[in-house]
C-alpha positions, 0 to 999 in steps of 0.5 A, a space after each residue: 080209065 085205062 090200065 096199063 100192066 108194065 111187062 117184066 123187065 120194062 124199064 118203070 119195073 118188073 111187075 109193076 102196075 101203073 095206072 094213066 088216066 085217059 080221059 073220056 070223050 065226053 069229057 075232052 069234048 066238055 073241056 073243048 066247049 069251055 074254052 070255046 066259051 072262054 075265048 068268045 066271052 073275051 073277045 065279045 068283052 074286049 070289043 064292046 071295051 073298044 066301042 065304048 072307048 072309042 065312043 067316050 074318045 068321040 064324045 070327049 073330043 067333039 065337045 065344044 070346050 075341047 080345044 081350050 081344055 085339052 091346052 089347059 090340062 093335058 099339055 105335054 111341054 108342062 107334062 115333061 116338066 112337072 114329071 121329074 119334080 112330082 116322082 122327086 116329090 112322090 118320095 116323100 109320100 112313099 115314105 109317109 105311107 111306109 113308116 104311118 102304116 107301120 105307127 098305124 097298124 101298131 096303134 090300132 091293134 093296141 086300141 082294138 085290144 083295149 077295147 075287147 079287154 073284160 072285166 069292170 077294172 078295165 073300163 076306163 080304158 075301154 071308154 078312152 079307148 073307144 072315145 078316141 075311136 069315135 073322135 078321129 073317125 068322126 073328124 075329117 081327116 083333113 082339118 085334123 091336118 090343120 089342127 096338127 099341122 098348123 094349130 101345134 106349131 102355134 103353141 110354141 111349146 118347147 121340144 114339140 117338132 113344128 116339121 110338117 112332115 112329121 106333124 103332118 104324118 102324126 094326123 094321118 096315123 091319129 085317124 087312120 089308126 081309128 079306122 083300124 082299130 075297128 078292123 082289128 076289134 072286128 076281127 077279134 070279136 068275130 072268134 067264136 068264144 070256144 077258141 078262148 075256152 079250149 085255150 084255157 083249157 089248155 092252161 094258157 093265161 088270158 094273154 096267152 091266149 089272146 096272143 097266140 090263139 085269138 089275134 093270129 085268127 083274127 088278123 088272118 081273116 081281116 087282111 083285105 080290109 087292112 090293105 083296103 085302109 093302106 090304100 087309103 093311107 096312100 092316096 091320103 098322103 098328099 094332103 100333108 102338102 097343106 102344110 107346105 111339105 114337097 110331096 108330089 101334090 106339093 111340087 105339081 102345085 108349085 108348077 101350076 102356081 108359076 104356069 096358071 096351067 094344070 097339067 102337072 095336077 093331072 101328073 100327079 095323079 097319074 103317079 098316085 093311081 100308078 103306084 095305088 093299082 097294084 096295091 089295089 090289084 092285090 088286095 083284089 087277088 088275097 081277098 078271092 084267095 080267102 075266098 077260095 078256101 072259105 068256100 073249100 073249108 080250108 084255114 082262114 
């Protein structure tokens, strides 16, 4: 390290002692080794990336049932047609995720509260509580669409809507929220039980408490598998369509149904993974985040 003394009447101040790091050989040598290092791993990663693909391509293209598939399923005429229709539909599905993430989120953290409740007085809501839980993450998702989406129309019960928008978005939010109430029931569990002592201790009430000292740690440390569940939720979405809804896996069926060809299933998956990675890529950045500071012992 070099110390650099300001002489009287510089322009930093008379007197003043600045100190400027000048880092060693050794270490602009080390510094220069690393980025050597970096650079060759990319590019070694970036051509094996390319020989695989072009390898996949090869094989992909030489196969014998090539010509007929690539027709069937990667026509671009039935691709230009089906595009508009599917984000036209693809609406829809951003909008169930929105509002059942929301109705999902709400409901869970109320069912993961009911369940970590203490005291004899409070276990049939525990019990119903965690009867609900086992139910819907037991029953796939989608014949809860069909019990929903076709059974409570077939009541003909006054009042009840018989949209298979909304119905469809009710049997989504039912079992999703199973899936995070467990998240949420493992993140207040995993509070160690001096945070509600020393709350105490500070007279704050159970609530109090629970409110403002266990949940706000406990949803901290639960934010990656939350996003993992939206995800989900996202894809998920397009099995609404069941119900006759015109979400994007709805309008590319149609298409197909008309052409006998399956292009359009192919656009709107491509839609759906579009709109599923940054979400994905995200969820990836906050979970190395925490990651991060859990290592640095920094807030959770």
């Amino acid at each position: 390290m070099t110390v650099v003394k300001d002489e009287p009447g510089s322009e930093s101040g008379e007197g003043d002692m600045r100190e400027a790091y000048v880092p060693s050989q050794r270490r602009i040598e080390r510094e220069r080794y690393k980025r050597t290092r970096s650079r060759r791993a990319t590019a070694i990663a970036a051509l094996s990336t390319l020989i695989t693909g072009v390898v996949l391509y090869l094989v992909v293209v030489n196969a014998p049932g090539w010509p007929r598939t690539k027709e069937t399923f990667f026509n671009a005429q039935y691709a230009r047609e089906a595009f508009p229709k599917v984000l036209e539909g693809l609406w829809l599905n951003v909008r169930l995720l929105l509002i059942c993430g929301a109705a999902v989120l709400v409901l869970g953290m109320l069912i993961a509260i009911a369940r970590t409740l203490r005291g004899p007085v409070f276990f049939p809501l525990r019990a119903l509580a965690a009867a609900y839980t086992d139910f819907f993450r037991g029953l796939p998702l989608i014949i809860n669409l069909m019990i929903v989406v076709l059974g409570v129309p077939a009541l003909r019960l006054q009042g009840v809507t018989v949209d298979p928008i909304l119905l469809g978005g009710t049997a989504l939010t039912l079992t999703y929220s199973a899936y995070v109430a467990e998240v949420f029931r493992a993140g207040i569990e995993s509070i160690h039980p001096s945070q509600r002592a020393a709350a105490r201790s500070l007279g704050l009430t159970n609530r109090q408490s629970l409110r403002f000292v266990v949940l706000p740690q406990a949803v901290r440390r639960q934010v990656p598998p939350l996003l993992n569940d939206l995800v989900s939720l996202q894809k998920d979405t397009g099995l609404v369509s069941i119900g006759g809804a015109v979400d994007a896996v709805r309008a590319a069926d149609i298409i197909v149904g008309r052409s006998l060809n399956y292009t359009p299933y192919i656009v709107a998956g491509l839609v759906f993974v579009a709109l599923t990675i940054p979400m994905t890529r995200f969820t990836d950045w906050v979970t190395a985040r925490m990651d991060r500071q859990r290592a640095q012992g920094g807030t959770i």
